[in-house]
C-alpha positions in Angstrom: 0.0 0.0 0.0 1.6 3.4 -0.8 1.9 6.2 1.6 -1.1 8.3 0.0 -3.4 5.4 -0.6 -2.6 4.7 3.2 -3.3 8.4 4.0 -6.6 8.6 2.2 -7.8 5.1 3.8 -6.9 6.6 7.4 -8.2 10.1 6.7 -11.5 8.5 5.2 -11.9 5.9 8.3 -11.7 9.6 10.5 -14.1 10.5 8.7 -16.5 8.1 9.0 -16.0 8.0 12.8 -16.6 11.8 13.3 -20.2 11.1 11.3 -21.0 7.5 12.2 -25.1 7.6 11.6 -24.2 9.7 8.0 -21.8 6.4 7.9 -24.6 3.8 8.4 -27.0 6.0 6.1 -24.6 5.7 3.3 -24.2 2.2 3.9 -27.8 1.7 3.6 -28.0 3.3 0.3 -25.8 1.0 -0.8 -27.1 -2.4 0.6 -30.5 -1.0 0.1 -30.0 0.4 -3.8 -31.7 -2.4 -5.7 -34.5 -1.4 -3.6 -34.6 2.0 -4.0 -34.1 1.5 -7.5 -36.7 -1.1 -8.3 -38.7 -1.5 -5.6 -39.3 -5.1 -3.8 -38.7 -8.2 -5.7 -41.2 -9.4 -7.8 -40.7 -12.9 -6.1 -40.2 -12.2 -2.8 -42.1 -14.6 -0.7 -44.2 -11.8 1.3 -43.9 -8.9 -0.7 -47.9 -10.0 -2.9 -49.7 -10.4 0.3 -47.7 -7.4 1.8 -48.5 -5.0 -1.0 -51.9 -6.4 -1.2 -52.4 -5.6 2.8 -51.1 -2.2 2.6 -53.0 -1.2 -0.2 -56.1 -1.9 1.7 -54.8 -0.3 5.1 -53.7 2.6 3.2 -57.0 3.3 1.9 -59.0 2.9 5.6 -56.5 5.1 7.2 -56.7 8.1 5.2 -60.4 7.4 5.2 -59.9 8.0 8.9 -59.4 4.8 10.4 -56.7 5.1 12.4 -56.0 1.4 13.5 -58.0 0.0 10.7 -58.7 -4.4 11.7 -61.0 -5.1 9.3 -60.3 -3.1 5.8 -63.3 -3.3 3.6 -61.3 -3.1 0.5 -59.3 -6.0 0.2 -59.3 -9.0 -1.4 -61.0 -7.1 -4.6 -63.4 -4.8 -2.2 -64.6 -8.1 -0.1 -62.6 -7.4 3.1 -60.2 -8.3 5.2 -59.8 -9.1 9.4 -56.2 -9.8 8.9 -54.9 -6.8 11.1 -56.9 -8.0 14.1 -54.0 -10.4 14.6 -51.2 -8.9 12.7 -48.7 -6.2 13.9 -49.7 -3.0 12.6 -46.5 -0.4 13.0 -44.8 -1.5 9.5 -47.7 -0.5 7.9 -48.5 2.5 10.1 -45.0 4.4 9.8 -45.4 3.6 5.2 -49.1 5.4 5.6 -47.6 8.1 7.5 -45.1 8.6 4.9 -47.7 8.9 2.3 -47.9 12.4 2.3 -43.9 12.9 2.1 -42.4 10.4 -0.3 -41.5 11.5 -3.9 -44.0 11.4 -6.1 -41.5 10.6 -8.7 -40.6 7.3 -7.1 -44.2 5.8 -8.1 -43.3 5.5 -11.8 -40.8 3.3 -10.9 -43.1 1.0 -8.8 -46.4 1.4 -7.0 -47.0 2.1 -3.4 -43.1 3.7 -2.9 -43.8 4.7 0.8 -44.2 1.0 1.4 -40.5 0.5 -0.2 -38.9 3.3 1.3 -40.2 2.7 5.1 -38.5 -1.0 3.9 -35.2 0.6 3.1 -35.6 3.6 6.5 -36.0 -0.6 8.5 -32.5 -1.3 7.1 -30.9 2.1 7.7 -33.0 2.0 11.3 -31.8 -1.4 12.4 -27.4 0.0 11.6 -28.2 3.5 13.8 -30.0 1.0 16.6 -27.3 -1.5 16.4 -24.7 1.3 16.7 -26.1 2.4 19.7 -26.5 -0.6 21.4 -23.3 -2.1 20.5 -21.8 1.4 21.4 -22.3 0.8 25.3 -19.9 -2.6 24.6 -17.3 -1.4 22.8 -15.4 1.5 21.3 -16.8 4.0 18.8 -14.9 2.2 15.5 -15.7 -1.6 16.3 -19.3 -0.7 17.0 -19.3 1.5 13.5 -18.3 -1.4 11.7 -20.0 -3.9 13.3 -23.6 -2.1 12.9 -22.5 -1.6 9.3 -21.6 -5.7 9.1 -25.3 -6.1 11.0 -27.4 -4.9 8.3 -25.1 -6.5 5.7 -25.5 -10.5 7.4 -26.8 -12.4 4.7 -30.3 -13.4 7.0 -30.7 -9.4 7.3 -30.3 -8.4 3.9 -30.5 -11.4 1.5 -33.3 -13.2 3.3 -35.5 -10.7 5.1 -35.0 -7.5 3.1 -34.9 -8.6 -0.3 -35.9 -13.2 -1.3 -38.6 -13.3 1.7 -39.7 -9.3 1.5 -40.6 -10.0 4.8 -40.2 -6.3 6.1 -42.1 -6.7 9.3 -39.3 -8.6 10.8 -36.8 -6.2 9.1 -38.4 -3.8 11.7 -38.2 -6.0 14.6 -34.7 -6.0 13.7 -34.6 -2.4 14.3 -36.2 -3.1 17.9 -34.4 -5.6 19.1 -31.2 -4.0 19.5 -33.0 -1.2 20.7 -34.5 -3.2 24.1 -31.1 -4.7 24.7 -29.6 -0.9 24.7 -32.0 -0.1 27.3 -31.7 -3.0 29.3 -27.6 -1.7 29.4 -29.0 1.7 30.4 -31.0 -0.3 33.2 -28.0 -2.1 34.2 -26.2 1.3 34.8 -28.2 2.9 36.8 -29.8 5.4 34.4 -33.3 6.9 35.3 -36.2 6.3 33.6 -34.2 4.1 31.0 -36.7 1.5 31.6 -39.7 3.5 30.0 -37.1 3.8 27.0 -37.2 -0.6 27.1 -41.0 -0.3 27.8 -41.6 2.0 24.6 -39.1 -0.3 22.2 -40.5 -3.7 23.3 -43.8 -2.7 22.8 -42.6 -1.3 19.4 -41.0 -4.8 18.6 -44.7 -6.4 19.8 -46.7 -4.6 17.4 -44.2 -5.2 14.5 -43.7 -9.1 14.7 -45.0 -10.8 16.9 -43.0 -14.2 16.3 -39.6 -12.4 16.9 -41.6 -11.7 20.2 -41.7 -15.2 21.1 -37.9 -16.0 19.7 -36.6 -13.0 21.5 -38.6 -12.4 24.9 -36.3 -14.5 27.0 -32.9 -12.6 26.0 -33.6 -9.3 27.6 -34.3 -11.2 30.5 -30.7 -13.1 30.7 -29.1 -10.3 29.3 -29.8 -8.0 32.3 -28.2 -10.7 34.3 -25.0 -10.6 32.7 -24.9 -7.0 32.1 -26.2 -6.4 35.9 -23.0 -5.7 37.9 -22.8 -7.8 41.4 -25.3 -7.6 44.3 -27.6 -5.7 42.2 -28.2 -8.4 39.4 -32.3 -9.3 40.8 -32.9 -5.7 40.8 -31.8 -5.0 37.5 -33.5 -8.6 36.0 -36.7 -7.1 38.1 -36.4 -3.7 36.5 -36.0 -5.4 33.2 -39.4 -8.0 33.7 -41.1 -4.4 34.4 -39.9 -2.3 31.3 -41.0 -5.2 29.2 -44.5 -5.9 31.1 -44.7 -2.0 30.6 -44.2 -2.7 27.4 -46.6 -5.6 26.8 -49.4 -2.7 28.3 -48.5 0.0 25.9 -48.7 -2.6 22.9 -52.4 -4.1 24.8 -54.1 -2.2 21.8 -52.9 -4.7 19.6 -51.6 -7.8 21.9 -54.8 -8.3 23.7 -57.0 -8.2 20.6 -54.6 -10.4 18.7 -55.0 -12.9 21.0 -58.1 -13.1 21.6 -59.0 -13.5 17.8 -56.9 -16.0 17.2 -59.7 -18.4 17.9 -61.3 -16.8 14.7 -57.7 -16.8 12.6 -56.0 -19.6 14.1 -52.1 -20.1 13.5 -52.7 -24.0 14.0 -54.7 -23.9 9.7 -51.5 -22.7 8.4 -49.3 -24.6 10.1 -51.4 -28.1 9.5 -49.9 -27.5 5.8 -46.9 -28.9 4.8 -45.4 -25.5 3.4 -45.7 -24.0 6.8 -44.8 -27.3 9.0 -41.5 -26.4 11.6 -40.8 -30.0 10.5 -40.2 -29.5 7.1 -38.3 -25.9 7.5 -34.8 -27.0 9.2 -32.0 -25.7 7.7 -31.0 -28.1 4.9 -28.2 -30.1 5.6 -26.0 -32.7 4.9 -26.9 -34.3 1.3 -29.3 -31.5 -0.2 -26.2 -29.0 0.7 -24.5 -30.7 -2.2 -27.5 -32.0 -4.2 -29.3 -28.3 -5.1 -28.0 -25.7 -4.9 -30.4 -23.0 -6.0 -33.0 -24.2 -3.2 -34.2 -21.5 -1.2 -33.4 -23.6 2.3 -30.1 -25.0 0.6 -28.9 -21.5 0.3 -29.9 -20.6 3.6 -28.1 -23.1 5.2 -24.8 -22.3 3.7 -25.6 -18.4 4.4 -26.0 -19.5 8.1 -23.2 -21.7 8.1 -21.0 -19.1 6.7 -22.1 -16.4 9.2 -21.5 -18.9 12.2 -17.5 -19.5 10.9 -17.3 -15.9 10.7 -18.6 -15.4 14.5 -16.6 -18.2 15.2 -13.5 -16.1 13.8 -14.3 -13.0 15.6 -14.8 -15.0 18.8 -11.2 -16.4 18.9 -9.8 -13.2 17.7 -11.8 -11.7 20.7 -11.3 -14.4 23.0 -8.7 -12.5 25.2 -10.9 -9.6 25.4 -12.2 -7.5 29.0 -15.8 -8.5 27.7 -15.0 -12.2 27.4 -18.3 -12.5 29.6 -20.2 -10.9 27.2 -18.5 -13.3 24.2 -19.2 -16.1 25.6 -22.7 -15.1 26.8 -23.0 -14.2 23.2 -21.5 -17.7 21.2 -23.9 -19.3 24.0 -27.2 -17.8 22.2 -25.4 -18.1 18.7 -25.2 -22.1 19.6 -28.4 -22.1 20.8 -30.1 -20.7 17.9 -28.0 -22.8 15.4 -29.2 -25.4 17.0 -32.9 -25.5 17.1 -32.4 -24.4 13.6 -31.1 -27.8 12.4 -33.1 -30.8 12.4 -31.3 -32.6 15.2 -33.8 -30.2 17.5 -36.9 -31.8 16.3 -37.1 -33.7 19.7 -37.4 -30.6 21.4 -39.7 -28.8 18.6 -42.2 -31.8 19.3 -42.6 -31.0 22.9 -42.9 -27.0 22.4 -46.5 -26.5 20.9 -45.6 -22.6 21.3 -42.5 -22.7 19.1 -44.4 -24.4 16.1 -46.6 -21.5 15.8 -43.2 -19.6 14.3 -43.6 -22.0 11.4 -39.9 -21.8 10.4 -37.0 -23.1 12.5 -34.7 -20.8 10.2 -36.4 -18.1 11.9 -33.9 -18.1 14.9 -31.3 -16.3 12.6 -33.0 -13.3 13.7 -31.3 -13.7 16.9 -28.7 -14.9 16.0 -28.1 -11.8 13.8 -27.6 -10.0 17.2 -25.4 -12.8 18.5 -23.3 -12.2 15.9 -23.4 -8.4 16.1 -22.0 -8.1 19.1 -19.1 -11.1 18.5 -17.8 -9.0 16.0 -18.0 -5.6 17.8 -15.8 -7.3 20.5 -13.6 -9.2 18.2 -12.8 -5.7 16.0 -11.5 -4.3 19.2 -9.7 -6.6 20.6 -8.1 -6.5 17.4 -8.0 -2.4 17.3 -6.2 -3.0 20.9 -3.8 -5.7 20.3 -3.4 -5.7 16.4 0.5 -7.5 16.4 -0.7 -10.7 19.3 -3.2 -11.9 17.2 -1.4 -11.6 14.3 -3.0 -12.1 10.3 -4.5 -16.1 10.3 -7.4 -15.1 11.9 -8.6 -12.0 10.7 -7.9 -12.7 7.3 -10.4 -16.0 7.7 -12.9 -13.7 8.7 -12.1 -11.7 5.5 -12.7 -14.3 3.6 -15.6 -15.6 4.9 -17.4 -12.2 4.8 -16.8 -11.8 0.7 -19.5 -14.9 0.9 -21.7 -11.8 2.4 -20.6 -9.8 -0.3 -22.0 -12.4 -3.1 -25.5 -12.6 -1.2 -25.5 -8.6 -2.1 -24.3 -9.4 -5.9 -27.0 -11.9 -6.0 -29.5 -9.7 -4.7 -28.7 -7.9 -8.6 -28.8 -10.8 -10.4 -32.1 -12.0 -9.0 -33.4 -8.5 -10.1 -32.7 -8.6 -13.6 -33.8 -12.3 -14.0 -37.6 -10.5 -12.6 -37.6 -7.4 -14.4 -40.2 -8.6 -16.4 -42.5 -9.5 -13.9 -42.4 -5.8 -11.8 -46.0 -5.3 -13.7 -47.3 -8.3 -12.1 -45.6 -7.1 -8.8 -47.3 -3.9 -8.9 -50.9 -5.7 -9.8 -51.9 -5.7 -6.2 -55.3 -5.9 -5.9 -55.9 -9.4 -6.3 -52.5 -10.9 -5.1 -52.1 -14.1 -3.8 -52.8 -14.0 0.6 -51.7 -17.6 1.9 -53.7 -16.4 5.2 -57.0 -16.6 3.5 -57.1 -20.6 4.5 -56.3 -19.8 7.6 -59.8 -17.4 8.5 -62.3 -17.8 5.4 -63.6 -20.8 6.3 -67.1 -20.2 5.2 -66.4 -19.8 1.6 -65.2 -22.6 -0.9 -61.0 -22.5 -1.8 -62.3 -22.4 -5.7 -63.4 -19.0 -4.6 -60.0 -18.0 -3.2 -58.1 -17.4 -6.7 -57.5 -14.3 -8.0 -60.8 -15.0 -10.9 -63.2 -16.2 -8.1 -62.6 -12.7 -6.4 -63.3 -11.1 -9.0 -66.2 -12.5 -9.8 -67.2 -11.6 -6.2 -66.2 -8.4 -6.4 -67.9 -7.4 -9.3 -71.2 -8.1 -7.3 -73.3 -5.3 -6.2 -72.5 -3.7 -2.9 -76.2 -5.2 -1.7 -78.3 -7.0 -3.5 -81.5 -8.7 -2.6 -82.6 -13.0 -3.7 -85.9 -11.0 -5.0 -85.3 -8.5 -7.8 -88.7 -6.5 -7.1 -87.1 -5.6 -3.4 -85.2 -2.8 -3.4 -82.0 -1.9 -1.6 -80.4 1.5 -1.9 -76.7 1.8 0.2 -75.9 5.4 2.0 -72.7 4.5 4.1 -70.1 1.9 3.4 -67.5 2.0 5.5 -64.8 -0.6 7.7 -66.8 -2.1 10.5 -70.1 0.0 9.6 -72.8 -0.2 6.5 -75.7 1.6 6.6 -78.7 0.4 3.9 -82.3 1.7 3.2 -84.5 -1.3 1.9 -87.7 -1.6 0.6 -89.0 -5.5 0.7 -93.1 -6.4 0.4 -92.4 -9.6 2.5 -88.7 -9.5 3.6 -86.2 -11.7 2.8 -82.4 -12.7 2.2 -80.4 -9.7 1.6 -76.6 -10.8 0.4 -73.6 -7.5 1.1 -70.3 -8.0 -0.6 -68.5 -8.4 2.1 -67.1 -12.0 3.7 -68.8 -13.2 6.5 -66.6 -13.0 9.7 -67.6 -13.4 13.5 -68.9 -10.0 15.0 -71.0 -8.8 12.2 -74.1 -7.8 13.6 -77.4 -6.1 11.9 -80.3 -4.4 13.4 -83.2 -2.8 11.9 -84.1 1.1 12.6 -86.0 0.2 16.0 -83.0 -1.2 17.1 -84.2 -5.4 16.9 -81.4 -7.7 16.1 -81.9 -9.1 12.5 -80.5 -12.6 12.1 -77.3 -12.8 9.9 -75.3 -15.7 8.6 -72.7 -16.5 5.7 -74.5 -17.2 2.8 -74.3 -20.2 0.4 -71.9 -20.8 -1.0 -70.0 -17.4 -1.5 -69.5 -16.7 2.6 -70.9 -13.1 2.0 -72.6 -11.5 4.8 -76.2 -12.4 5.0 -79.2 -10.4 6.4 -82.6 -11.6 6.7 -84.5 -8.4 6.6 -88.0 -7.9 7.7 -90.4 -6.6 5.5 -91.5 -2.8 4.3 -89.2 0.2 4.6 -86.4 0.5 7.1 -83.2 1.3 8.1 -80.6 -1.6 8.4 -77.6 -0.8 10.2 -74.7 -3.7 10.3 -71.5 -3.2 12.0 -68.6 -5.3 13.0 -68.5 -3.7 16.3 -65.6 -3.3 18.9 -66.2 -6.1 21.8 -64.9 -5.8 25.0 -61.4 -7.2 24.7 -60.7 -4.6 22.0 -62.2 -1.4 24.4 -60.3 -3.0 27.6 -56.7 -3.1 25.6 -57.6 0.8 24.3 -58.1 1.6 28.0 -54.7 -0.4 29.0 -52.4 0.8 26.1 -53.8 4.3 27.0 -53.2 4.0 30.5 -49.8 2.5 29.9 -48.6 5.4 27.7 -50.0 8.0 30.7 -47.7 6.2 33.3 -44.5 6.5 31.1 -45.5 10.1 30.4 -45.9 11.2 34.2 -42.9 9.3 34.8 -40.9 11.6 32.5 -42.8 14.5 33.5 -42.2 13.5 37.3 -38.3 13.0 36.9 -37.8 16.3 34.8 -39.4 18.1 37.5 -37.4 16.2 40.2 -33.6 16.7 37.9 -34.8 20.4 37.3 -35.5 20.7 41.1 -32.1 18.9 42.1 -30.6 21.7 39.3 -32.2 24.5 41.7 -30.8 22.9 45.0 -27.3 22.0 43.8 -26.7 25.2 41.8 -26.9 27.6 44.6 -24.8 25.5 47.1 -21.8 25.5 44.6 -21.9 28.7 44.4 -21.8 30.0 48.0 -19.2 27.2 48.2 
């Protein structure tokens, strides 16, 4: 290396340390430029259903539905309950960017404030890594080990870009956020345990299987980060942020579970797509045997990113936080291992776990696992660059240009789908694998993208009778309002699927009977006869008004406490001031 290419190298590293979130912000437009260019990949597993969700969400909450459950307008204008049980925030922070994103970004692709809240998850999770990993280790090592974070092939390969799974790429953005915190609790600082309340209830209503991977780490974490004789009250402070948390996120939480009887997770993981037992990592023979498998390159990702924690952990291994590596390699271990089909024992007796679907699922952990390895790895080798010598950091080297052909074939997967963006952006009828899980009242022939339609292109209301007359003056989420005009009554079909809740009453208030019909699953209203005033609504039961009244309650507590201890430092201020200077 010459002296001036050494110069510019060290001068450009400076750099980059004096603006470390400008440095993870131009890392994410790198890792993130396919996306920002084209948009989601066509293929990627979620990204139909995810377009096809936000569409519909989109549309209620500008209509003024703020937390919008069921969404009249999907699944080609014959609704949706789907946000009852799934986390709302992803889509919540794209709708709020409605207003703001470019214009010019939607003749590239449609919906671009759903894309570009995908790529501000990626440039989120380096700045919350950053800071986390920042209460470890020194500035550099955290720099570049919150920039290696969003590049591990799990992160960006998998989640970001094949699966288009960006719900989980913002629980990756939480996760390091909670653990931060839980450091912050561990040392003392006031109200940092409001700060883990507000991120763990962030991570709830963003994924809530990352919850169930995740939950217990926080937990053990405070142990080992708690210094001695004060480890059970930090572990209590930390139970306490997160229960905190659980209340603040009761909007969602509560609700969720109580309608999974209605949308249970058991119909979609009775198929064998979404069987734990059939989503191990592949190993052994099919390593060899295919190659361009989706599971077969996951495992060799996985593998690869284990060697290179396995690096970093030996170059590390002399290191003042060797408690924290070997906490660390501990979960990495862990995770590899109920990944891998030798766990299927322990799968078998965990009913909970199977609900995850995919075993693979633990890399999200492990993504942090390996985080910090490598953030105590860089500086022991920043501290004691001539002990350790070349072997093993140049094995790491190596091992990480495997990350850099996960990015290169991010490109190349791009330009073999180019031709199918249009199909991409056709989001109205897309393809929802969670309609088998809660329309059970309609026939699967119906389910297809042509059966919709059909549906779809019914009449908001019709009556069985074509002398009866129905005339519609609101239809809205949750509440349709209809005038009819019937000599003897009768069976009155609205294009909507049934779901359980609906109720209708006539305009004295008298409950009216309703029911799926036969064989579509549309709601069905026997209405009396003469004129009225039909009112059906899918109302808001009592779970859903007692977690408004918790979440609410919860987010008053963490505001008085910061109120409170404002008042109480600004009062300490007014003490302490005065009595330094008479002294």
């Amino acid at each position: 290396m010459t002296p001036r290419m050494k110069k510019f190298l060290t001068s450009s590293l400076r750099g980059a340390l004096a603006w470390p979130r400008l440095t993870i912000l131009v890392a994410g437009a790198v890792l993130g430029a396919p996306l920002l260019f084209y948009g989601l990949l066509p293929f990627g597993h979620d990204v139909p259903q995810h377009l096809q969700w936000y569409k519909a969400f989109r549309q209620s909450f500008w209509s003024g539905d703020l937390y919008p459950r069921w969404m009249a307008s999907a699944n080609a204008g014959l609704g949706s309950p789907i946000f009852f049980v799934y986390g709302p925030l992803p889509f919540w922070i794209a709708a709020l960017l409605r207003p703001v994103v470019p214009h010019p970004l939607a003749h590239r692709y449609v919906l671009p404030e759903f894309t570009v809240a995908a790529w501000m998850a990626l440039v989120a999770s380096g700045w919350a890594c950053y800071l986390w990993l920042r209460t470890v280790v020194s500035e550099r090592p955290a720099l570049i080990a919150a920039v290696l974070y969003m590049a591990i092939p799990y992160h960006l390969w998998t989640d970001l870009y094949v699966r288009g799974d960006i719900p989980e790429c913002w629980a990756l953005v939480w996760m390091p956020l909670v653990l931060y915190f839980v450091n912050r609790v561990a040392a003392g600082r006031p109200r940092a345990g409001l700060g883990l309340a507000l991120c763990y209830a962030l991570l709830i209503t963003s994924h809530l299987f990352t919850v169930l991977l995740f939950s217990l780490l926080p937990l053990a974490y405070a142990l080992l980060a708690a210094p001695r004789g004060r480890r059970g009250r930090v572990f209590a402070k930390t139970a306490a942020g997160m229960a905190l948390g659980v209340g603040v996120a009761a909007i969602y939480l509560f609700t969720a579970l109580h309608q999974e009887a209605n949308i249970p997770a058991s119909h979609l993981t009775s198929l064998p797509l979404y069987h734990y037992a059939r989503n191990f990592l592949a190993v052994g023979g099919p390593m060899v045997a295919d190659w361009s498998g989706f599971r077969v390159r996951m495992a060799w990702l996985t593998l690869d990113t284990v060697i290179v924690a396995v690096c970093f952990a030996a170059i590390g291994w002399q290191s003042s936080e060797r408690r924290q590596l070997v906490f660390w390699a501990a979960v990495c271990g862990i995770c590899l291992g109920l990944m891998l089909p030798v766990s299927d024992v322990i799968w078998r007796q965990a009913p909970l776990l199977q609900k995850i679907q995919f075993p693979w699922r633990f890399n999200t952990v492990l993504c942090l696992g390996v985080a910090a390895i490598m953030a105590i790895g860089l500086a022991e080798l920043e501290k004691r660059p001539r002990t350790i010598g070349v072997a093993l950091p140049l094995a790491a080297a190596v091992f990480l240009v495997v990350w850099g052909a996960a990015y290169l074939n991010i490109w190349s997967q791009y330009e073999k789908q180019k031709s199918h963006i249009a199909d991409r952006d056709s989001v109205g009828l897309a393809e929802d694998r969670l309609r088998y899980v809660w329309l059970r009242w309609t026939p699967q022939a119906l389910y297809t993208p042509a059966g919709l339609q059909h549906l779809g292109g019914e009449p908001l209301a019709s009556f069985g009778n074509a002398a009866d007359i129905v005339r519609v003056t609101r239809f809205r989420d949750r509440d349709i309002i209809l005038q009819t005009q019937s000599a003897r009554g009768g069976r009155l079909i609205l294009r909507q699927f049934y779901y359980p809740g609906w109720t209708a009453e006539d305009s004295s208030g008298r409950r009216l009977e309703i029911s799926p019909s036969q064989p579509e699953g549309l709601l069905q209203v026997q209405v009396p006869a003469g004129d009225e005033l039909i009112h059906v609504m899918l109302a808001t039961d009592w779970v859903e008004r007692l977690s408004r009244l918790i979440s609410a309650a919860s987010l008053l507590a963490i505001l008085a406490a910061f109120v409170v201890g404002a008042w109480r430092r600004r009062r300490q201020n007014a003490i302490t001031k005065p009595a330094e200077a008479g002294a």
